[in-house]
N, CA, C and O atoms as a GROMACS GRO file, in nm:
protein
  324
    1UNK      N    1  -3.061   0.913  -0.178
    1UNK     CA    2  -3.021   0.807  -0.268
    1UNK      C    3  -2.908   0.852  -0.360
    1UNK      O    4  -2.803   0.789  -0.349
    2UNK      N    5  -2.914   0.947  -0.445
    2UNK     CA    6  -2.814   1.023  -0.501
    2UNK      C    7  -2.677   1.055  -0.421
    2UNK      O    8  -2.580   1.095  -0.486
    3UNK      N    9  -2.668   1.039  -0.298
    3UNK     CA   10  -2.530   1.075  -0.182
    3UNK      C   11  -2.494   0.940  -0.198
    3UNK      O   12  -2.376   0.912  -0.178
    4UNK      N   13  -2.582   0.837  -0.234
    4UNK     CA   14  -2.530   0.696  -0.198
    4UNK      C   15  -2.456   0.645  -0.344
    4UNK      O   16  -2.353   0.579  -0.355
    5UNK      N   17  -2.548   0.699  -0.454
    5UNK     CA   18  -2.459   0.670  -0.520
    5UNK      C   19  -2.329   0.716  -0.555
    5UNK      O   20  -2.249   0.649  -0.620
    6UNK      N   21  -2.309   0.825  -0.513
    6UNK     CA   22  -2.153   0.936  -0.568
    6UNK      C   23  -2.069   0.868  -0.463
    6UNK      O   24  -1.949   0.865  -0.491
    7UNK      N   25  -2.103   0.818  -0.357
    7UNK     CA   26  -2.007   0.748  -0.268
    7UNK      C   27  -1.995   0.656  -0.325
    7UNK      O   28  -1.888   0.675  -0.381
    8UNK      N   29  -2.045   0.519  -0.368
    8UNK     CA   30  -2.052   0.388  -0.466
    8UNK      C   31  -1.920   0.420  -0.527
    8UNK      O   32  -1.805   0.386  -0.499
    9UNK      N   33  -1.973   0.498  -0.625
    9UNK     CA   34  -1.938   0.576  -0.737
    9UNK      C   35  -1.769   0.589  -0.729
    9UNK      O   36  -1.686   0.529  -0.796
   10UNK      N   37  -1.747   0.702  -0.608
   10UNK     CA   38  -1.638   0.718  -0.570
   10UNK      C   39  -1.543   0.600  -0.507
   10UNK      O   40  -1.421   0.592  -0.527
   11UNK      N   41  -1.617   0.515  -0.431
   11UNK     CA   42  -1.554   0.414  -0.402
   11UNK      C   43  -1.488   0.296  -0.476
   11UNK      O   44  -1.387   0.229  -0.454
   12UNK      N   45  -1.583   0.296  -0.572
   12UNK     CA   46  -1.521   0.158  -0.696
   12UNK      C   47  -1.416   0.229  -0.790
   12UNK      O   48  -1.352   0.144  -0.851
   13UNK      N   49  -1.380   0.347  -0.819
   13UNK     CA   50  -1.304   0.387  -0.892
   13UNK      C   51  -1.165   0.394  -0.800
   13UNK      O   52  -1.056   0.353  -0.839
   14UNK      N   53  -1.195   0.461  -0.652
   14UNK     CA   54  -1.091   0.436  -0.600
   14UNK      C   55  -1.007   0.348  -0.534
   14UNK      O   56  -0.901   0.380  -0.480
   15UNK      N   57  -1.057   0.229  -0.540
   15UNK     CA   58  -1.028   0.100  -0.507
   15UNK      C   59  -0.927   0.080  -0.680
   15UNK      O   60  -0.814   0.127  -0.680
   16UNK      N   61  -0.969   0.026  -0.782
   16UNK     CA   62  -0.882  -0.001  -0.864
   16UNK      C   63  -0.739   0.103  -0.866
   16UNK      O   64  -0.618   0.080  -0.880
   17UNK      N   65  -0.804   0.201  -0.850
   17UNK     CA   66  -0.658   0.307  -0.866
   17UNK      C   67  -0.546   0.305  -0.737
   17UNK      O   68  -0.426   0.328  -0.752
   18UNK      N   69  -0.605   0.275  -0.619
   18UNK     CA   70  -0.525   0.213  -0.547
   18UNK      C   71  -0.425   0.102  -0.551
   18UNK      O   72  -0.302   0.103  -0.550
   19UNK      N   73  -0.542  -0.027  -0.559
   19UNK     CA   74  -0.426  -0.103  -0.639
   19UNK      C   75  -0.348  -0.134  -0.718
   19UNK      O   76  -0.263  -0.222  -0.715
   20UNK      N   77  -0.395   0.000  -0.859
   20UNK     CA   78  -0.291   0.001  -1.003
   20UNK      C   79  -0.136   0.069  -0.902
   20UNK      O   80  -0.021   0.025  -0.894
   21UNK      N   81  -0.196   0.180  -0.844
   21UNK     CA   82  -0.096   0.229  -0.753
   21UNK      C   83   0.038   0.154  -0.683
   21UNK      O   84   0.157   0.186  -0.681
   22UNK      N   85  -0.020   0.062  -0.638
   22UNK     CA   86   0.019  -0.059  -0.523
   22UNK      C   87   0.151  -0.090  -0.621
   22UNK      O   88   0.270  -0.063  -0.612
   23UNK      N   89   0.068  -0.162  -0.722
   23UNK     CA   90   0.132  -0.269  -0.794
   23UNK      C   91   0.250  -0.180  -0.842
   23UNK      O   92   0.359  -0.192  -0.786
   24UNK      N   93   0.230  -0.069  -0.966
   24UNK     CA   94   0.383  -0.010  -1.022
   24UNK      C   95   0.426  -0.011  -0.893
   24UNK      O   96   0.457  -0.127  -0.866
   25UNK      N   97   0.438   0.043  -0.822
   25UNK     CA   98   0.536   0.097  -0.719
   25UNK      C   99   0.606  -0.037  -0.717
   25UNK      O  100   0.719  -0.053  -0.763
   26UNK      N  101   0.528  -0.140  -0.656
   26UNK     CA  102   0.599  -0.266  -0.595
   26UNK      C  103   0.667  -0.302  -0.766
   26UNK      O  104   0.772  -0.360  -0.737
   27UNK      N  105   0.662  -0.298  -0.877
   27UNK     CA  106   0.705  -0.298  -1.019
   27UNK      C  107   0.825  -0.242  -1.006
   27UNK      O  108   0.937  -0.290  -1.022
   28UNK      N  109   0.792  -0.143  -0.979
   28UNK     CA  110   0.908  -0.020  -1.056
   28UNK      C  111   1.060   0.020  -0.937
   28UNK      O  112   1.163   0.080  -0.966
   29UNK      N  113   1.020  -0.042  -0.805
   29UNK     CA  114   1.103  -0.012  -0.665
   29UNK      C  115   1.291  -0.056  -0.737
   29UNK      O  116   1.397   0.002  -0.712
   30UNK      N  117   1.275  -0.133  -0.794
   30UNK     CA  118   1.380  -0.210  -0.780
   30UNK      C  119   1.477  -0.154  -0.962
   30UNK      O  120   1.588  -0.195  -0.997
   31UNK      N  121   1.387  -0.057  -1.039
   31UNK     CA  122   1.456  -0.007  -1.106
   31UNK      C  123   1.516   0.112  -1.046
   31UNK      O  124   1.630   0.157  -1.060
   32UNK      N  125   1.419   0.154  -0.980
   32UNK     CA  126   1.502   0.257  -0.905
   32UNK      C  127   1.595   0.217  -0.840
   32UNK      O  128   1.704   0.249  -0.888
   33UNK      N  129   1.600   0.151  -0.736
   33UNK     CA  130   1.690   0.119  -0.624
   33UNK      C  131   1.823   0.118  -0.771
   33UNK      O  132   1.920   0.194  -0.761
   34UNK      N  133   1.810   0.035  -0.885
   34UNK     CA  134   1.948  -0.010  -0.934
   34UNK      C  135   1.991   0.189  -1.019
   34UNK      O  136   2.100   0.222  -1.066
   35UNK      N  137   1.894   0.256  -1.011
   35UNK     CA  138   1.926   0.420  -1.071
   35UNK      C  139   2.007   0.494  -1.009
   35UNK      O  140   2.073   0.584  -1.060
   36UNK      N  141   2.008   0.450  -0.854
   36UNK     CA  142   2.030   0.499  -0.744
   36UNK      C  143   2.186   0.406  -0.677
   36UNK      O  144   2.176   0.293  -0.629
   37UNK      N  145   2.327   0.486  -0.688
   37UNK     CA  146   2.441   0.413  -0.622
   37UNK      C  147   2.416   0.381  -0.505
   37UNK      O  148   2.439   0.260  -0.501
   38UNK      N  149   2.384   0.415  -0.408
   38UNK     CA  150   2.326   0.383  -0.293
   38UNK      C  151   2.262   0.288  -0.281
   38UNK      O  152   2.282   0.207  -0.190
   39UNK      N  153   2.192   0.278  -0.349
   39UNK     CA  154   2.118   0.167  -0.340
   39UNK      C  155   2.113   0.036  -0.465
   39UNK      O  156   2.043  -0.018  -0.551
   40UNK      N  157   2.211   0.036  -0.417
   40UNK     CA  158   2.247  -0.109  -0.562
   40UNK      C  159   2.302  -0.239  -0.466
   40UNK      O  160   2.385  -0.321  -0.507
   41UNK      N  161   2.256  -0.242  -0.368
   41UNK     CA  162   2.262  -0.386  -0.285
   41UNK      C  163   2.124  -0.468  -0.333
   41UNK      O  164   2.014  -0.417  -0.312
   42UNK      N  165   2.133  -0.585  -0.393
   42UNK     CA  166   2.043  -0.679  -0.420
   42UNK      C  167   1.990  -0.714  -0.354
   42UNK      O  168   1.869  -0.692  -0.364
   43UNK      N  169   2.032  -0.781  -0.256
   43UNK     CA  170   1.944  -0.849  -0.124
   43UNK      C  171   1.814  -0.724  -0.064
   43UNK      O  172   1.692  -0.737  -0.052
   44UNK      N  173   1.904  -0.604  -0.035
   44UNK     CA  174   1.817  -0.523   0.054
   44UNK      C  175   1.683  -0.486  -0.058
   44UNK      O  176   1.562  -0.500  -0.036
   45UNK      N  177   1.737  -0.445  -0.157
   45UNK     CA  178   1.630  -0.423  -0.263
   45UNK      C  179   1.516  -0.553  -0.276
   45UNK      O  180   1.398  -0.523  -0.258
   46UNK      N  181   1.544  -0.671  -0.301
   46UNK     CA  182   1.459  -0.778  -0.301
   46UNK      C  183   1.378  -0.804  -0.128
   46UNK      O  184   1.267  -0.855  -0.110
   47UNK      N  185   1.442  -0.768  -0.054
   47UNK     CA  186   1.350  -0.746   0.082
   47UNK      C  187   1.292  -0.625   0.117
   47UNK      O  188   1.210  -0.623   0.208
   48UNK      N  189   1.318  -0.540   0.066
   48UNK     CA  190   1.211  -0.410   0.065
   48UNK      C  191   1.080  -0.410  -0.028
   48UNK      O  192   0.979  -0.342  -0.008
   49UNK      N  193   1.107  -0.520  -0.161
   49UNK     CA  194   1.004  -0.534  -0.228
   49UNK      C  195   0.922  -0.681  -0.167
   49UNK      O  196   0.806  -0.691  -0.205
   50UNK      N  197   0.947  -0.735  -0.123
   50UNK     CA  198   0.881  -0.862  -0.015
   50UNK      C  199   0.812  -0.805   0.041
   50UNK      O  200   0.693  -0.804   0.008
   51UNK      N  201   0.854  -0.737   0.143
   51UNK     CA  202   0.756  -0.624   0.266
   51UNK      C  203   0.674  -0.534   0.200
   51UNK      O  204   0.557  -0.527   0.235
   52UNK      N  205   0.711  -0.471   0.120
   52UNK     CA  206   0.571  -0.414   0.067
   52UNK      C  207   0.461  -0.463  -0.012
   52UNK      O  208   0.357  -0.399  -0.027
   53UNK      N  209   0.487  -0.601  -0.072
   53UNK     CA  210   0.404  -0.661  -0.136
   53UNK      C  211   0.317  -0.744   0.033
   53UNK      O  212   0.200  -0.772   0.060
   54UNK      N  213   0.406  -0.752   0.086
   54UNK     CA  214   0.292  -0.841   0.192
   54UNK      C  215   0.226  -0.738   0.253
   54UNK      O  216   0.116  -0.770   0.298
   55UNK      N  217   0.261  -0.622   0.271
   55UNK     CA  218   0.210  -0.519   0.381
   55UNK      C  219   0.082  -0.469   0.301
   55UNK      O  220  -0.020  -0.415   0.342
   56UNK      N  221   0.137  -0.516   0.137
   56UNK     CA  222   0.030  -0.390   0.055
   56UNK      C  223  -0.117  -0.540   0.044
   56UNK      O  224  -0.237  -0.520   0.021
   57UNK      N  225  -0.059  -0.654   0.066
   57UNK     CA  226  -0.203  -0.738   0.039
   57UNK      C  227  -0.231  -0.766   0.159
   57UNK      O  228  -0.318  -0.853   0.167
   58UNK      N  229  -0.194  -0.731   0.250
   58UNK     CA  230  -0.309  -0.743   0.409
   58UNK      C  231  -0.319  -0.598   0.430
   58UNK      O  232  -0.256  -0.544   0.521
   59UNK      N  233  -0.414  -0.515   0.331
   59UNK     CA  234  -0.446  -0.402   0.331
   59UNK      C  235  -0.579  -0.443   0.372
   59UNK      O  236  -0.629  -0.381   0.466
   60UNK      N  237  -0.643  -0.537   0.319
   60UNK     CA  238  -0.794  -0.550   0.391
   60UNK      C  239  -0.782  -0.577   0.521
   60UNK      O  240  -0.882  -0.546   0.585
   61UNK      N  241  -0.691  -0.626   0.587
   61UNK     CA  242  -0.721  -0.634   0.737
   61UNK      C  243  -0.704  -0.516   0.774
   61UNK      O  244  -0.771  -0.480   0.871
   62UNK      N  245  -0.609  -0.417   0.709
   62UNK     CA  246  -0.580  -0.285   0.813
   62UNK      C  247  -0.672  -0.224   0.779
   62UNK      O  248  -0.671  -0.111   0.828
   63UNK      N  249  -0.786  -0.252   0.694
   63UNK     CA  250  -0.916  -0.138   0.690
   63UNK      C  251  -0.983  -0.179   0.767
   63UNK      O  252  -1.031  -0.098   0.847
   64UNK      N  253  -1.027  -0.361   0.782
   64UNK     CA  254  -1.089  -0.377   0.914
   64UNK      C  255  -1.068  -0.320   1.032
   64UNK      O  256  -1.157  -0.289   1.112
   65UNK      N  257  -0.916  -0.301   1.050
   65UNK     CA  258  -0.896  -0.282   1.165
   65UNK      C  259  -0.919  -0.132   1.206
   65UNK      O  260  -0.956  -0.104   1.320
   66UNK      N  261  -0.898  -0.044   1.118
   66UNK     CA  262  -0.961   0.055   1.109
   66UNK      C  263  -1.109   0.140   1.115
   66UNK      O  264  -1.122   0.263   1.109
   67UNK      N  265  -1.216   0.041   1.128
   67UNK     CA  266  -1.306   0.018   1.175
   67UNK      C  267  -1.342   0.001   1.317
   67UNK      O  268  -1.441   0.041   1.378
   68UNK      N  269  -1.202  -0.094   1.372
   68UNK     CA  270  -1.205  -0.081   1.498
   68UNK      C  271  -1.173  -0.010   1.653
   68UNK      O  272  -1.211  -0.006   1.770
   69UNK      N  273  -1.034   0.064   1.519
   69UNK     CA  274  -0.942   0.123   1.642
   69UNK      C  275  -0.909   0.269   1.582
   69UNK      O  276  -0.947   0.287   1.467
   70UNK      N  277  -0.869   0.334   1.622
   70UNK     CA  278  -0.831   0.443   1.577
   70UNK      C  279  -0.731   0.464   1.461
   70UNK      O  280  -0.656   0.376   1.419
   71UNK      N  281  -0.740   0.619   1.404
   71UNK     CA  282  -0.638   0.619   1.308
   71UNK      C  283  -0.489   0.563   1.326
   71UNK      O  284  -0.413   0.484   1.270
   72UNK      N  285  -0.492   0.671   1.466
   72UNK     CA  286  -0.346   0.664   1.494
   72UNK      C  287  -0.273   0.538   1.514
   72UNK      O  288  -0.170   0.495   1.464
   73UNK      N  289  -0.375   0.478   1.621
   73UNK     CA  290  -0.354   0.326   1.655
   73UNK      C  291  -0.282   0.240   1.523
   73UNK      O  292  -0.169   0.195   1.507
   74UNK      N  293  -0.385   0.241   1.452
   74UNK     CA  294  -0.389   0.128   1.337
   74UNK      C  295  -0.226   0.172   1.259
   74UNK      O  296  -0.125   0.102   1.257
   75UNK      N  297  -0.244   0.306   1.201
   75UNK     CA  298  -0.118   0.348   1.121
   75UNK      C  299   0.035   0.369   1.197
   75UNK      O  300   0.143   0.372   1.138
   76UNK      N  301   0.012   0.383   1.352
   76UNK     CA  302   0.142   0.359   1.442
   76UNK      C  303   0.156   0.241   1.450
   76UNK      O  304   0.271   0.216   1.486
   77UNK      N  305   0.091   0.145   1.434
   77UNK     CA  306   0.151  -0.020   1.432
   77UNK      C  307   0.217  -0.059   1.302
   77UNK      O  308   0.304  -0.146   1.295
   78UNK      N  309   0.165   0.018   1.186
   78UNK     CA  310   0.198  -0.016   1.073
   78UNK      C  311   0.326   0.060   1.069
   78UNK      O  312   0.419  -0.021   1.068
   79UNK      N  313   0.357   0.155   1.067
   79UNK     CA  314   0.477   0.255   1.132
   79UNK      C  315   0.595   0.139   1.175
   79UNK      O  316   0.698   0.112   1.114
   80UNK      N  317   0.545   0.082   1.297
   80UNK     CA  318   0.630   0.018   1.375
   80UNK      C  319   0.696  -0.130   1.312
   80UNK      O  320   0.812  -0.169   1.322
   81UNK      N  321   0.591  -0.190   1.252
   81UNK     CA  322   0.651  -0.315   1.173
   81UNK      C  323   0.714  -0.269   1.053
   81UNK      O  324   0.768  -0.349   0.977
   0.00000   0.00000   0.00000
């Protein structure tokens, strides 16, 4: 019972910190991009932050799917799109 809870435990803490994670990044992408000469195209910057906001909220399907298929599987498709 005690293994079950430190997993609980571990699990609900790392779920929020994931998504605090998620979010700055998808926040903060686009101050960078403008820090960065290279990367001071608007358009590309506003579509790199699109794709990661959609990729980062159908995160519950890729855990389902992860359930189903292998590591590699699941994270080489994600790779690929």
């Amino acid at each position: 019972m005690q293994c079950l809870r430190l997993v609980f435990v571990r699990l609900f803490f790392s779920l929020p910190l994931s998504l605090v994670c998620g979010y700055y990044t998808v926040d903060v992408y686009k101050i960078f991009g403008d820090s960065r000469p290279v990367l001071d195209h608007e358009i590309y910057l506003t579509e790199v932050g699109s794709f990661a906001s959609i990729f980062g909220s159908l995160r519950f399907i890729w855990s389902a799917a992860l359930d189903h298929y292998s590591y590699k599987k699941v994270y080489g498709t994600l790779l690929v799109l």
